[in-house]
N, C-alpha and C positions, 0 to 999 in steps of 0.2 A: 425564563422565557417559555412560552409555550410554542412548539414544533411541529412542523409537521411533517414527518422522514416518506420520501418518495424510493422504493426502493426494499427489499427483502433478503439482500444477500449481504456478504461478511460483510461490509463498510458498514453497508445499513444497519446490521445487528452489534457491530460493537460499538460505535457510534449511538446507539440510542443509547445503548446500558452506560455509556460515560456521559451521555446526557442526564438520563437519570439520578447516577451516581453524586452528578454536581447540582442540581435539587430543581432543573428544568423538567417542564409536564410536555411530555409526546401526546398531542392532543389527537393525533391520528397516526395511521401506517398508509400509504398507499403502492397497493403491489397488483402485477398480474399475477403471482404466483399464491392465489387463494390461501394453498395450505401454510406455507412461509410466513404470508403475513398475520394468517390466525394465531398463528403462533405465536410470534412475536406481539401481537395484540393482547395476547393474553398474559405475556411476562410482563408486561407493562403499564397493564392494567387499562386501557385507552382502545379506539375501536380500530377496524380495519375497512379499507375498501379494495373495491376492486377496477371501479372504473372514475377516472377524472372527473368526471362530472358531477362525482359527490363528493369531490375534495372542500374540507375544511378550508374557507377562507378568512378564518379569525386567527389564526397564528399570526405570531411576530416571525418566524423567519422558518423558509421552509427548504429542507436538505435534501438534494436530487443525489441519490446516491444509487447507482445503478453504471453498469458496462459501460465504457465509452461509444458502443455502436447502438448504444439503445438511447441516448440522450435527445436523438433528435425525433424519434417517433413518443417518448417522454413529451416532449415541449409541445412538439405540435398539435395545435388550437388549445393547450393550455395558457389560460391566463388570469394572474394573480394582479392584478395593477393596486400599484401602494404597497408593495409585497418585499419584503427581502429575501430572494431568493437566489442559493447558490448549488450547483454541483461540485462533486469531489473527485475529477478526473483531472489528473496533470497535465494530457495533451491534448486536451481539448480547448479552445479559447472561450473566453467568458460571454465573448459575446455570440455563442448560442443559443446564453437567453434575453437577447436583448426583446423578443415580442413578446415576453411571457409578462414584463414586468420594468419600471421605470430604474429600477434597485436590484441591478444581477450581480454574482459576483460569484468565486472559487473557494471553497473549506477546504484544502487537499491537504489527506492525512500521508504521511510520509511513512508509512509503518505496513507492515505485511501482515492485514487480519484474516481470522478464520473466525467463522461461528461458533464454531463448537470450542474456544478458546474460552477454560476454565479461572484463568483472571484475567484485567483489564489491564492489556501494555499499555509502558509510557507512548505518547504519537508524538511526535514533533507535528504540528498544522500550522500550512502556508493558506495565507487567506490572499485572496485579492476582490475589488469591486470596482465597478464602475463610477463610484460616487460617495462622498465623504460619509455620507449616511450608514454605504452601504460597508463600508471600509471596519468604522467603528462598531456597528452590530456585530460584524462578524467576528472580528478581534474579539468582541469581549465573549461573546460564544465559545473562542478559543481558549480565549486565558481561563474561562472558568473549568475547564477540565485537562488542560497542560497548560500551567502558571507561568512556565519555564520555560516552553519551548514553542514561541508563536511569532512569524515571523512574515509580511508581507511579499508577496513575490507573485509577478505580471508574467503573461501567457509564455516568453521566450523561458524565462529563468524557472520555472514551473515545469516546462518540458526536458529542460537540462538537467532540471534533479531527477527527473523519473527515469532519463536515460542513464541517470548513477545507480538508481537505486536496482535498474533491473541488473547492472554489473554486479551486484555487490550481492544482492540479495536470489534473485532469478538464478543466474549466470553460476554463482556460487553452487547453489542448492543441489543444479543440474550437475555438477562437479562430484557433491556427493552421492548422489543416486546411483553416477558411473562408476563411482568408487565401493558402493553397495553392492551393485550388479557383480565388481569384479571379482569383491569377497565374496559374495555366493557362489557365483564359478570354481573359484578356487576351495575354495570349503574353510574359507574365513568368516570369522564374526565382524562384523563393520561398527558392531556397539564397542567393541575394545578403543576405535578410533576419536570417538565423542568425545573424552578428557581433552585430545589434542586438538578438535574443533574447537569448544569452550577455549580453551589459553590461548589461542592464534585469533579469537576474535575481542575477548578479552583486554589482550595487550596492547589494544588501537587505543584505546583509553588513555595511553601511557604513553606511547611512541607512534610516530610514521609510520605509516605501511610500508615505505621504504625500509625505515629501518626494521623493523620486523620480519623482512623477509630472509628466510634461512631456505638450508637446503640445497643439494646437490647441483642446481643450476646455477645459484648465487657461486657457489666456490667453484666452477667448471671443473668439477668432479668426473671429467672424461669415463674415467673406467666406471664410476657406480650408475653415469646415466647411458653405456653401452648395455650393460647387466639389465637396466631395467627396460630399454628398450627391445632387451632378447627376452625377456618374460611375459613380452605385450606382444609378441610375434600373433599371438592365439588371439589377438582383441583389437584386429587393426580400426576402429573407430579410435578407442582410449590412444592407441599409439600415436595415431594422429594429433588427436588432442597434445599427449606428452612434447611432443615433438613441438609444435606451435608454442606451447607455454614458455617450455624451455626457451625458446629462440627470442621470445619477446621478453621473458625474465633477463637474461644476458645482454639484450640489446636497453636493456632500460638502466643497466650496471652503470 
């Protein structure tokens, strides 16, 4: 298909290169961020613009891929009519783009990209659209660069995986940093901990997160979560945290 990515930042950038990868031509970039999208225009061989008005209207389908709070200054007086076009935000509803175009719909990658990510993750991508037409273009968009993992899903259920994903992934991440922060404090290495990040997310593959969950909350290990409650005296944020985890680990026993 030829594309045309709306858009300069991670989604956008890894996004085209799995376009690319699966043998579709990015016949354009359109970005305000000049430098971003020259760049990107140049990995890809294809041009760049800067302002709507000189968008490419010969693509088969075009990917608004940009912040959730930038979608509506994005659209507005953009218009592609006869056009497939979707954004890649989870809680955003699809009919945003309803004036842009008769054929709107959602590409949203389920996955935490970065630019400067040296290979292409797997994405699981949830499409939706307004119209049978728009439904099928997008899917097959999909399946050609995750075969395996493509799966229809409308404005409510779109918003409920992104509110998993910030548990799982966000929520997580932040857990780590606090746990970084602590080793530095303390004059710990927090890289000795990574073995045991990889196997604890590793084993969901295998088992429930229920069952998977160990550790002194699981066994109300009273005396080892006093002990570590008195080592967090110096860190009452994390202690806070600890405390909350703990209560909601035990309460889900």
């Amino acid at each position: 298909m030829d594309i045309v990515i709306i858009g300069s930042g991670n989604v956008a950038a890894v996004l085209g290169r799995k376009f690319k990868a699966a043998g579709h031509k990015i016949v354009q970039i359109l970005s305000r961020n000049a430098k971003a999208a020259s760049e990107l225009a140049y990995e890809w061989d294809t041009e760049s613009t800067n302002y709507k008005s000189t968008i490419n209207k010969q693509a088969d389908v075009y990917i608004i891929a940009v912040s959730d709070d930038a979608i509506p200054e994005v659209t507005e007086d953009l218009k592609l009519p006869g056009k497939v076009v979707a954004h890649t935000a989870a809680s955003v509803p699809k009919e945003v783009l309803k004036n842009v175009t008769a054929h709107y719909g959602v590409f949203y990658p389920l996955q935490s990209l970065r630019t400067e990510m040296t290979s292409l993750p797997e994405i699981p991508l949830y499409v939706d659209g307004n119209d049978e037409e728009t439904r099928t273009k997008l899917s097959a968009l999909a399946r050609s660069i995750s075969p395996e993992q493509v799966a229809e899903a409308g404005n409510e259920d779109r918003a409920k995986l992104h509110l998993a994903a910030v548990l799982v992934s966000n929520f997580t991440n932040h857990l780590y940093k606090l746990a970084a922060d602590y080793c530095q404090e303390e004059g710990l290495d927090f890289r000795q901990l990574v073995p045991l990040i990889e196997e604890t997310a590793l084993r969901l593959k295998e088992i429930s997160p229920k069952d998977a969950q160990t550790g002194p909350a699981t066994r109300h290990d009273r005396e080892t979560i006093q002990k570590h409650l008195e080592l967090l005296n110096a860190h009452p944020q994390l202690k806070e945290i600890y405390l909350l985890m703990t209560h909601s680990i035990q309460q889900g026993d």
